[in-house]
Biopython code that builds the backbone (N, CA, C, O; Angstrom):
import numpy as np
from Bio.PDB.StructureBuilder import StructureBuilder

atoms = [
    (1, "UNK", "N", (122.658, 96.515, 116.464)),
    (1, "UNK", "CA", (121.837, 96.454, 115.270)),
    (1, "UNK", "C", (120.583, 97.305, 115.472)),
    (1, "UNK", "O", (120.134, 97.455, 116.608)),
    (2, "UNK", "N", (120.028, 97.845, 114.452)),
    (2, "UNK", "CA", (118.496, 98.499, 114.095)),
    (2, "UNK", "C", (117.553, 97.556, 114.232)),
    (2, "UNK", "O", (116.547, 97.742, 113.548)),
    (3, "UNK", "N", (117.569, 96.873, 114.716)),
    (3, "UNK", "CA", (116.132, 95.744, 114.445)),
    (3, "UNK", "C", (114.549, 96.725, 114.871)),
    (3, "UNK", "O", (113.564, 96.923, 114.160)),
    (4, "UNK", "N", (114.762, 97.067, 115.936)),
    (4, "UNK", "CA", (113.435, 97.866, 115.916)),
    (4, "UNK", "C", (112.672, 98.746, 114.737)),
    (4, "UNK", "O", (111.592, 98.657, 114.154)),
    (5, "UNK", "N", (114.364, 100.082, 114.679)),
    (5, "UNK", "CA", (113.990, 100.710, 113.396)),
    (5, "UNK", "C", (113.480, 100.263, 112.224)),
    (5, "UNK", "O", (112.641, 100.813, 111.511)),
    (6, "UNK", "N", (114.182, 98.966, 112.028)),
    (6, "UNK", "CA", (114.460, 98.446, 110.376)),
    (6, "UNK", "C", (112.948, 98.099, 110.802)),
    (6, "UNK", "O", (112.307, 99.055, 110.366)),
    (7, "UNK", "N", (112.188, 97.350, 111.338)),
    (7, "UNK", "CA", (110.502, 96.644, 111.461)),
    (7, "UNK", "C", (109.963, 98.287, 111.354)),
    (7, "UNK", "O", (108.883, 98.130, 110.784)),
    (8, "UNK", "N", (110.056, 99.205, 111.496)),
    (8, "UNK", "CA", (109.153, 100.774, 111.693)),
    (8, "UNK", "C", (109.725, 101.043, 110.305)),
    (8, "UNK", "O", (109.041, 101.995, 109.929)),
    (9, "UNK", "N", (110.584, 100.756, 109.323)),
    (9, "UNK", "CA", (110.774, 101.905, 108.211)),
    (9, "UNK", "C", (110.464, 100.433, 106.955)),
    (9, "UNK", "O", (110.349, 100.535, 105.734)),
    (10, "UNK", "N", (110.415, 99.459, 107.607)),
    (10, "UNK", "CA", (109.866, 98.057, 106.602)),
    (10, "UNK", "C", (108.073, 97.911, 106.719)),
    (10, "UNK", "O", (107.299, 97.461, 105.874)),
    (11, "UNK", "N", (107.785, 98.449, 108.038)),
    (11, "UNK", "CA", (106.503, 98.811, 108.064)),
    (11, "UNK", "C", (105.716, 100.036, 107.030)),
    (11, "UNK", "O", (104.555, 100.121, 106.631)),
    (12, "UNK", "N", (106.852, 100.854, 106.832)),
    (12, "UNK", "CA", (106.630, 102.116, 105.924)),
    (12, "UNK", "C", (106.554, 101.927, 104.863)),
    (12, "UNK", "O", (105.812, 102.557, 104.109)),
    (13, "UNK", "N", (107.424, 100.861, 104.479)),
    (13, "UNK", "CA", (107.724, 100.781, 102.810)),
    (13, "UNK", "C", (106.742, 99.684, 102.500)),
    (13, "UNK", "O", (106.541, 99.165, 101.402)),
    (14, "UNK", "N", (106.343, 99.502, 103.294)),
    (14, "UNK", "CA", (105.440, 98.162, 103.061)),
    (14, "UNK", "C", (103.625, 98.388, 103.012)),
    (14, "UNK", "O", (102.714, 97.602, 102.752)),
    (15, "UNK", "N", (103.651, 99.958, 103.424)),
    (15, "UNK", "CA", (102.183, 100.759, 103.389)),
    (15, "UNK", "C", (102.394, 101.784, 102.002)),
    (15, "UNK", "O", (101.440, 102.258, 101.385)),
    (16, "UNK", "N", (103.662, 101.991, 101.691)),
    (16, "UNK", "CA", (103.419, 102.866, 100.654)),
    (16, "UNK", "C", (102.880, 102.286, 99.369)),
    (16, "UNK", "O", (103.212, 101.159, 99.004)),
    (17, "UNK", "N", (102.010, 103.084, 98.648)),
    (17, "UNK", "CA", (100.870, 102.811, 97.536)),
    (17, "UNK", "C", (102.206, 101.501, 96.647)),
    (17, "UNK", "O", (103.411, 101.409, 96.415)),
    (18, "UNK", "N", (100.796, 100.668, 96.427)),
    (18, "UNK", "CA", (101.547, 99.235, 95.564)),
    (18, "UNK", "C", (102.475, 99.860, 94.396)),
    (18, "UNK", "O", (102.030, 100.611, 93.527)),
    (19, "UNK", "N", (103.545, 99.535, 94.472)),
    (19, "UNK", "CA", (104.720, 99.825, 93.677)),
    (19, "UNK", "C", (105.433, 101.295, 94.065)),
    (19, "UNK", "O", (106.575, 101.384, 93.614)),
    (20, "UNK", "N", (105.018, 102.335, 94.737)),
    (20, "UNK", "CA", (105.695, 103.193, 94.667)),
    (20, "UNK", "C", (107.147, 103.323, 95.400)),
    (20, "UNK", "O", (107.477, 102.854, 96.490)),
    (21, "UNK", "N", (107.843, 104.021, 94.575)),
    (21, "UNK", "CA", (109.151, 104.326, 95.266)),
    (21, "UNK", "C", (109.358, 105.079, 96.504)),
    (21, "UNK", "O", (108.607, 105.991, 96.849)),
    (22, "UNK", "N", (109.984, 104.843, 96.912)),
    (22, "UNK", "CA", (109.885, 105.584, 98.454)),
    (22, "UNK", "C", (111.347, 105.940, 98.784)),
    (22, "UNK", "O", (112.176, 105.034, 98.880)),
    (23, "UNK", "N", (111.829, 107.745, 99.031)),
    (23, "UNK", "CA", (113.047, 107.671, 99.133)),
    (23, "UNK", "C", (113.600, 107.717, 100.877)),
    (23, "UNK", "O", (112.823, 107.927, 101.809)),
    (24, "UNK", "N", (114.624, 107.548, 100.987)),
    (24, "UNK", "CA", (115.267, 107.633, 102.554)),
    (24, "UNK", "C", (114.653, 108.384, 103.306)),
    (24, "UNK", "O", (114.089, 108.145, 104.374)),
    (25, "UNK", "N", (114.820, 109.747, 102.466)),
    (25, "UNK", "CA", (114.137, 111.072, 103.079)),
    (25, "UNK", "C", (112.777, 110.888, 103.486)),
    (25, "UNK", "O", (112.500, 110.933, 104.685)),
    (26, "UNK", "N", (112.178, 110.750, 102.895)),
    (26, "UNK", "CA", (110.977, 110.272, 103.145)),
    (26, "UNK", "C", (110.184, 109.249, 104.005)),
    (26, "UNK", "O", (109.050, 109.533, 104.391)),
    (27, "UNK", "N", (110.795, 108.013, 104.320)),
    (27, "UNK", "CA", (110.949, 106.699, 105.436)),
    (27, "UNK", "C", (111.295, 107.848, 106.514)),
    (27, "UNK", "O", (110.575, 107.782, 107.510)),
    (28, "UNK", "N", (112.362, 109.013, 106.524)),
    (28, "UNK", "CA", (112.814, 109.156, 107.732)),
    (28, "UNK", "C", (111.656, 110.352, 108.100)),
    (28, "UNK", "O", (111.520, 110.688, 109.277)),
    (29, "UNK", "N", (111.214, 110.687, 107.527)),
    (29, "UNK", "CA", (110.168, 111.284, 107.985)),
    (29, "UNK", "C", (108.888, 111.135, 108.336)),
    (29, "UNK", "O", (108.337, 111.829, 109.191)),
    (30, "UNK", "N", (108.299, 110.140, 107.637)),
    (30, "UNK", "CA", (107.356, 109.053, 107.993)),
    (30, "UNK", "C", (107.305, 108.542, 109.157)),
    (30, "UNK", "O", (106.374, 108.666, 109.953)),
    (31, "UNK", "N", (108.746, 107.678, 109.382)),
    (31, "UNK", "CA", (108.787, 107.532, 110.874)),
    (31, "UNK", "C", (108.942, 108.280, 111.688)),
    (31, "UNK", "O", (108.240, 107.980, 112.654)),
    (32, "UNK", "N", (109.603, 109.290, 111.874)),
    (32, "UNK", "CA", (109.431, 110.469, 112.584)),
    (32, "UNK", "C", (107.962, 111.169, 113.175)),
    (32, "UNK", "O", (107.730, 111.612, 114.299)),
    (33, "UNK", "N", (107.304, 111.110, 112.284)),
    (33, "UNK", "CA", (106.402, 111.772, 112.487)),
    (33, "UNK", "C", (105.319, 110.704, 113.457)),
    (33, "UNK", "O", (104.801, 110.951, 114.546)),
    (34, "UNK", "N", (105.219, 109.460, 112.606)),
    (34, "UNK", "CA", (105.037, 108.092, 113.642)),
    (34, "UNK", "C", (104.920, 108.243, 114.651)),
    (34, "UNK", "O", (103.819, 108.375, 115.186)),
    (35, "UNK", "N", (106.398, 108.283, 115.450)),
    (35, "UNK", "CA", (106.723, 107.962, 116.736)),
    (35, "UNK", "C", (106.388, 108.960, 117.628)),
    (35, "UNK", "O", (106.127, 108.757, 118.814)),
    (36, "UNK", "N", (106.392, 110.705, 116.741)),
    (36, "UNK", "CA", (105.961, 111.848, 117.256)),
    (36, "UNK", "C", (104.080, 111.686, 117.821)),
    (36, "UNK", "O", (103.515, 112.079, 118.841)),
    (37, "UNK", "N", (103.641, 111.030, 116.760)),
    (37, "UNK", "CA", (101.734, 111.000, 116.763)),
    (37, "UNK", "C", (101.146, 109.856, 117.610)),
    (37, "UNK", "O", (100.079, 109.768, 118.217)),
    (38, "UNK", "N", (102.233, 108.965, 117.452)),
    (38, "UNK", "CA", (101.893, 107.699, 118.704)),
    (38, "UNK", "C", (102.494, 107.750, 120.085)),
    (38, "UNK", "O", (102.038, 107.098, 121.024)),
    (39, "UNK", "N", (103.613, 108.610, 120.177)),
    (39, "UNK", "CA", (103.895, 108.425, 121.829)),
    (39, "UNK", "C", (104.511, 109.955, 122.066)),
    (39, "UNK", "O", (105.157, 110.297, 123.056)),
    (40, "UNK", "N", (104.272, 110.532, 121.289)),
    (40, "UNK", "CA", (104.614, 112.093, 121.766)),
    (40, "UNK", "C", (106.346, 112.393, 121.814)),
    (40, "UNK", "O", (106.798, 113.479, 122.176)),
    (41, "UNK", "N", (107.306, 111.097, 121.332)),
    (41, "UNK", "CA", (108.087, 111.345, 121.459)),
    (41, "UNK", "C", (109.124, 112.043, 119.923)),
    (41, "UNK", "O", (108.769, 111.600, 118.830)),
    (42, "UNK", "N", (109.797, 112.622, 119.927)),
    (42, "UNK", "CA", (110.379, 113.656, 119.186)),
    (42, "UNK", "C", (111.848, 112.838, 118.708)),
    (42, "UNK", "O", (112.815, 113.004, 119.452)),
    (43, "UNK", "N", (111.972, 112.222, 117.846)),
    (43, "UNK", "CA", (113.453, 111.123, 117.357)),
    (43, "UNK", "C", (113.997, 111.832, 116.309)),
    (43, "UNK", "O", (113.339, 112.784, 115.890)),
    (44, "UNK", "N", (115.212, 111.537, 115.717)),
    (44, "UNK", "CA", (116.003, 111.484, 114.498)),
    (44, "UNK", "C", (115.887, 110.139, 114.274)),
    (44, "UNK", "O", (116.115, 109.378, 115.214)),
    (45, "UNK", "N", (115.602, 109.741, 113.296)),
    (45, "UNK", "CA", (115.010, 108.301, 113.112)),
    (45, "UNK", "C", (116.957, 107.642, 112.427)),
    (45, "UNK", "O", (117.574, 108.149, 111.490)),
    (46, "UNK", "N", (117.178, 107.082, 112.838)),
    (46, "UNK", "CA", (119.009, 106.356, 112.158)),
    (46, "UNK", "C", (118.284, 105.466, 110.407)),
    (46, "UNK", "O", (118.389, 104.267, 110.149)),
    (47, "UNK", "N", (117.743, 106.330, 109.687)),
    (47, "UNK", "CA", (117.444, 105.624, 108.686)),
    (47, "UNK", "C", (118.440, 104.730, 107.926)),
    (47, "UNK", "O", (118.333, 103.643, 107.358)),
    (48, "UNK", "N", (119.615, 105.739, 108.161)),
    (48, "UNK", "CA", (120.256, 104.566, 107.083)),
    (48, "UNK", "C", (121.262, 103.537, 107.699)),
    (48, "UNK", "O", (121.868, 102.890, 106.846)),
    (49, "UNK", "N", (121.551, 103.265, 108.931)),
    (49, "UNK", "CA", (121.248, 102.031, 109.607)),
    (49, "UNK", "C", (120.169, 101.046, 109.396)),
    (49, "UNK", "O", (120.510, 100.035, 108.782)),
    (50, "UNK", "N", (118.956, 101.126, 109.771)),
    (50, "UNK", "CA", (117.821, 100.593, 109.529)),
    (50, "UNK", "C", (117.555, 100.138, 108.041)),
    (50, "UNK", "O", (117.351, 98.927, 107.956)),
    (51, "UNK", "N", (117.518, 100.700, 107.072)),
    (51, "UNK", "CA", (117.081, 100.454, 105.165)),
    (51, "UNK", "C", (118.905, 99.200, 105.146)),
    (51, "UNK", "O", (118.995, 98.013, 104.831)),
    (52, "UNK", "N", (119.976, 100.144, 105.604)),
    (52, "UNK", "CA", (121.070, 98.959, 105.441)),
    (52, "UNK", "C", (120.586, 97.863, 106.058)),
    (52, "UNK", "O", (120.219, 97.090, 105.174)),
    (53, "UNK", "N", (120.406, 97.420, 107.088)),
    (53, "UNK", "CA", (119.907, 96.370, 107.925)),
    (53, "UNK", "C", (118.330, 95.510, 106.800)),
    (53, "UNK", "O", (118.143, 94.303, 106.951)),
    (54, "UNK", "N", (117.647, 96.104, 106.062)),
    (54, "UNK", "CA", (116.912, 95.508, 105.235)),
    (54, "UNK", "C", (116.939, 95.083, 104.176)),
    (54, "UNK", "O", (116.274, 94.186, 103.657)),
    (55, "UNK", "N", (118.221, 96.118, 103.549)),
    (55, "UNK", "CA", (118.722, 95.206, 102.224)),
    (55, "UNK", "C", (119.853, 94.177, 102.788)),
    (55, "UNK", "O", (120.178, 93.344, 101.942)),
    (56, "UNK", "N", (120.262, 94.106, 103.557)),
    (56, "UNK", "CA", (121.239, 92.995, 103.861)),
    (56, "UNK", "C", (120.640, 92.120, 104.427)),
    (56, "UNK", "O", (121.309, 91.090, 104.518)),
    (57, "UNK", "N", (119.641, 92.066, 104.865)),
    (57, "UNK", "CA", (118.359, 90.934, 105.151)),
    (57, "UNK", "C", (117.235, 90.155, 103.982)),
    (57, "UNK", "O", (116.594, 89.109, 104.089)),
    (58, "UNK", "N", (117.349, 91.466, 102.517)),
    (58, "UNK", "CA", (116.782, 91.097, 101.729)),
    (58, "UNK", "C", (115.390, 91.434, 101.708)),
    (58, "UNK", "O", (114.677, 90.746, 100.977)),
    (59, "UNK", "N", (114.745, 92.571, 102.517)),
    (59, "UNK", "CA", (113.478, 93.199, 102.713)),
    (59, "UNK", "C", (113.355, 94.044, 102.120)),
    (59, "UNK", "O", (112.215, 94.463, 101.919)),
    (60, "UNK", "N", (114.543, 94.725, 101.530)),
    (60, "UNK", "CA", (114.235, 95.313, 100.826)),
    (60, "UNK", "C", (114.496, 95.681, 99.561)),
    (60, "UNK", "O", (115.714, 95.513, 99.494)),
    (61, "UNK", "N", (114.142, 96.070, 98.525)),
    (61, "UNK", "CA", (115.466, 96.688, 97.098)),
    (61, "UNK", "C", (115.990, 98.483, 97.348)),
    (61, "UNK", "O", (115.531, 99.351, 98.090)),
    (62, "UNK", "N", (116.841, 98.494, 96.610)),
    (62, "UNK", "CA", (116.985, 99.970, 96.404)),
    (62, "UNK", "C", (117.751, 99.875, 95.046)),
    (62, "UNK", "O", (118.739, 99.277, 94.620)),
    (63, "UNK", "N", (116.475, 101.076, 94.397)),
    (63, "UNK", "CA", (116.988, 100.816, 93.073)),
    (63, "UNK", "C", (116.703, 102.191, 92.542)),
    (63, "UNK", "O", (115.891, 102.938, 93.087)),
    (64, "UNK", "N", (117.571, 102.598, 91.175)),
    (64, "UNK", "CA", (117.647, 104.102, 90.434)),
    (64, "UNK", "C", (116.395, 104.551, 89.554)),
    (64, "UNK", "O", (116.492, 104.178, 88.385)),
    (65, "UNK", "N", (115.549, 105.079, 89.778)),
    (65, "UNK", "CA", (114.714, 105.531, 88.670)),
    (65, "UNK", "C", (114.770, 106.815, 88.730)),
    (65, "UNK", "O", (114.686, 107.577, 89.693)),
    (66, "UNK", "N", (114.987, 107.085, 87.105)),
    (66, "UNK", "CA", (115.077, 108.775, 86.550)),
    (66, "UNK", "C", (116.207, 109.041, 87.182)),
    (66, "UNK", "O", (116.405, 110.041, 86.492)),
    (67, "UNK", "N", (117.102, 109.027, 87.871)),
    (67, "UNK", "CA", (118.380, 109.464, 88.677)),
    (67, "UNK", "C", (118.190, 109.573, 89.984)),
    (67, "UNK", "O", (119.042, 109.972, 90.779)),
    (68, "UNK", "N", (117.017, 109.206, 90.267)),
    (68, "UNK", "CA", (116.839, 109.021, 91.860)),
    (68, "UNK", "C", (116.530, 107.829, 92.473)),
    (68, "UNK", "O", (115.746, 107.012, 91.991)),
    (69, "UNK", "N", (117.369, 107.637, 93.967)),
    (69, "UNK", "CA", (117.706, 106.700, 94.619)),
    (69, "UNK", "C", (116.126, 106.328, 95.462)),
    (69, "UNK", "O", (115.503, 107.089, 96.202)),
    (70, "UNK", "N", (115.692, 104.635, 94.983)),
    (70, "UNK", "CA", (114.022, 104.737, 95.738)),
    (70, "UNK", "C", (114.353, 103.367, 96.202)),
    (70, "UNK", "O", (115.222, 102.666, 95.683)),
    (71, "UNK", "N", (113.579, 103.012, 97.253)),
    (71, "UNK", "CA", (112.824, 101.974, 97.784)),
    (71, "UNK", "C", (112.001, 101.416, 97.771)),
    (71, "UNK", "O", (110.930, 102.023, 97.769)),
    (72, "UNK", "N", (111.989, 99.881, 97.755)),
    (72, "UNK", "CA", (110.575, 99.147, 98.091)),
    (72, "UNK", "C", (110.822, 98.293, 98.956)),
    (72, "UNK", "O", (111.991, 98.084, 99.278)),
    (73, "UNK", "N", (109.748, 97.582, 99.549)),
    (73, "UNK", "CA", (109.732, 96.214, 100.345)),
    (73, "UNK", "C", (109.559, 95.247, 99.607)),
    (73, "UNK", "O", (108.894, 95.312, 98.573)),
    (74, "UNK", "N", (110.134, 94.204, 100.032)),
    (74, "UNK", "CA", (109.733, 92.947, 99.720)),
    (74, "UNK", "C", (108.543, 92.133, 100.572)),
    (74, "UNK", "O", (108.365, 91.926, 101.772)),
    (75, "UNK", "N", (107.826, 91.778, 99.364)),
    (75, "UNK", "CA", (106.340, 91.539, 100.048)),
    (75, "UNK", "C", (106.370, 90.706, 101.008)),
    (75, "UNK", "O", (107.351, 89.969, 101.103)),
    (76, "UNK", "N", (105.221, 90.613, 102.024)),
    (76, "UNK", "CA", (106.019, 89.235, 103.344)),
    (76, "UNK", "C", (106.279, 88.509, 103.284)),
    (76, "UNK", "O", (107.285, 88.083, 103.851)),
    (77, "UNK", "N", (105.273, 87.651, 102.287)),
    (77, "UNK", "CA", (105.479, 86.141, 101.824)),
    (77, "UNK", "C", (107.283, 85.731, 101.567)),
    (77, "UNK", "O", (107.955, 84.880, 102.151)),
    (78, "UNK", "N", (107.742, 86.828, 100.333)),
    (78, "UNK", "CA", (108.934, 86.620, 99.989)),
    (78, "UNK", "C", (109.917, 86.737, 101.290)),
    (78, "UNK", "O", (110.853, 86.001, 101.604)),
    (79, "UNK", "N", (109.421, 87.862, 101.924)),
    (79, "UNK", "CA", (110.220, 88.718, 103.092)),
    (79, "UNK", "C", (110.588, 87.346, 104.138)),
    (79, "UNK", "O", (111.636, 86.935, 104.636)),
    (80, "UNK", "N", (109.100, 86.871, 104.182)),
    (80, "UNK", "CA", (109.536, 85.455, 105.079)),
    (80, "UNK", "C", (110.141, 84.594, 105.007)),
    (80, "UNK", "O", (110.757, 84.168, 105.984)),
    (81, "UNK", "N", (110.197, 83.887, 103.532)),
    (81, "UNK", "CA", (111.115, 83.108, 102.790)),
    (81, "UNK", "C", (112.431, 83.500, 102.543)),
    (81, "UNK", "O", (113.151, 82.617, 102.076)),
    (82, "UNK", "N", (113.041, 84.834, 102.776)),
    (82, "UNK", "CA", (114.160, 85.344, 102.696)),
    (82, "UNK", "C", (114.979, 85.266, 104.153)),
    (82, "UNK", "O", (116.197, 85.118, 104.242)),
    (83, "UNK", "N", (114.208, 85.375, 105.087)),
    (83, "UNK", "CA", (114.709, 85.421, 106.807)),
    (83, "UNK", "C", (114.338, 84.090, 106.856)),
    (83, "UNK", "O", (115.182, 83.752, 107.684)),
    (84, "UNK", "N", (113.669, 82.962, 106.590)),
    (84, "UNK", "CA", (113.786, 81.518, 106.884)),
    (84, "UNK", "C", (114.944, 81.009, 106.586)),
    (84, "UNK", "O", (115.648, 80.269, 107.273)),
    (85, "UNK", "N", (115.186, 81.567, 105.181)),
    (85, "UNK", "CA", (116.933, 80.408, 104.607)),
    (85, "UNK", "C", (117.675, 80.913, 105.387)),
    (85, "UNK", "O", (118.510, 80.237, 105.988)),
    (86, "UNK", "N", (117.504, 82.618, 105.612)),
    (86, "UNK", "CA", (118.723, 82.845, 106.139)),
    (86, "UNK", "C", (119.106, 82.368, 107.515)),
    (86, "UNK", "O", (120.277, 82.158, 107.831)),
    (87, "UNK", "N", (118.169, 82.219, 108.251)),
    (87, "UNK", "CA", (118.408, 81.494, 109.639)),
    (87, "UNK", "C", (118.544, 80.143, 109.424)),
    (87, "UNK", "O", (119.342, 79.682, 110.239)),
    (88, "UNK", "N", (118.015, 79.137, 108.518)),
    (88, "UNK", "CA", (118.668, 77.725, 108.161)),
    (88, "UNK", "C", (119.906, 77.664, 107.762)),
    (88, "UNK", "O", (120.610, 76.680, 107.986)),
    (89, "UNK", "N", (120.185, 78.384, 107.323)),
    (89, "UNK", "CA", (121.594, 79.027, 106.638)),
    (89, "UNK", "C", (122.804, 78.945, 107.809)),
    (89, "UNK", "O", (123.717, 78.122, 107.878)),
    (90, "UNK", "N", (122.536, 79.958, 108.614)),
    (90, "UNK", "CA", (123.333, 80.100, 110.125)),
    (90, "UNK", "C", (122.946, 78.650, 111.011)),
    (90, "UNK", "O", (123.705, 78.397, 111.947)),
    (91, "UNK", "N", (122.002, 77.862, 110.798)),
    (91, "UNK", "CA", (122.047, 76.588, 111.731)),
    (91, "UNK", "C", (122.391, 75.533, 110.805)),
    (91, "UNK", "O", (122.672, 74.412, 111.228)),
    (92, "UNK", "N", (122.389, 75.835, 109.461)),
    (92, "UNK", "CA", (123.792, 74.154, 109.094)),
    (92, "UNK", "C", (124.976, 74.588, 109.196)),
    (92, "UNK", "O", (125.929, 73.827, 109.032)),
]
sb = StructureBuilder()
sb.init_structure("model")
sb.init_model(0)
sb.init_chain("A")
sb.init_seg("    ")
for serial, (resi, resn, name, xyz) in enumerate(atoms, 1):
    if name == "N":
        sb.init_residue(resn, " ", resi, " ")
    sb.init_atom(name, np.array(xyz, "f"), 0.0, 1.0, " ", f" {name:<3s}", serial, name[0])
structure = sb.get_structure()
């Protein structure tokens, strides 16, 4: 699993300006550049591992505006309440 990635590109979507869409391309470059300015190291970021790993967790949406494919986060509060059931979920 992405768990690292998915927390670095949920961190992204979660700084971009309140409401804006945010596309793949863009997360993957964001983080990229990230990991380049904080530890000097040079990645292909597995974005779409990571964004899959958040909508199937429920962190995130991905949805069509104007014909293009965008992103958001789900705010923490919700984000938290979404990974609580789901782990109560797996222990009943």
């Amino acid at each position: 699993m992405q768990y690292k990635e998915a927390i670095l590109a949920y961190a992204v979507l979660l700084k971009a300006e309140k409401g804006q869409v945010t596309s793949r391309q863009s997360v993957r470059e964001i983080c990229e550049r990230f990991m380049y300015e904080m530890f000097k190291v040079k990645v292909e970021m597995p974005v779409d591992k990571a964004l899959s790993t958040l909508l199937r967790l429920n962190l995130a949406t991905e949805t069509c505006i104007d014909g293009r494919l965008g992103l958001l986060a789900i705010p923490c509060p919700k984000a938290y309440q979404n990974l609580k059931e789901r782990w109560n979920g797996l222990l009943s």
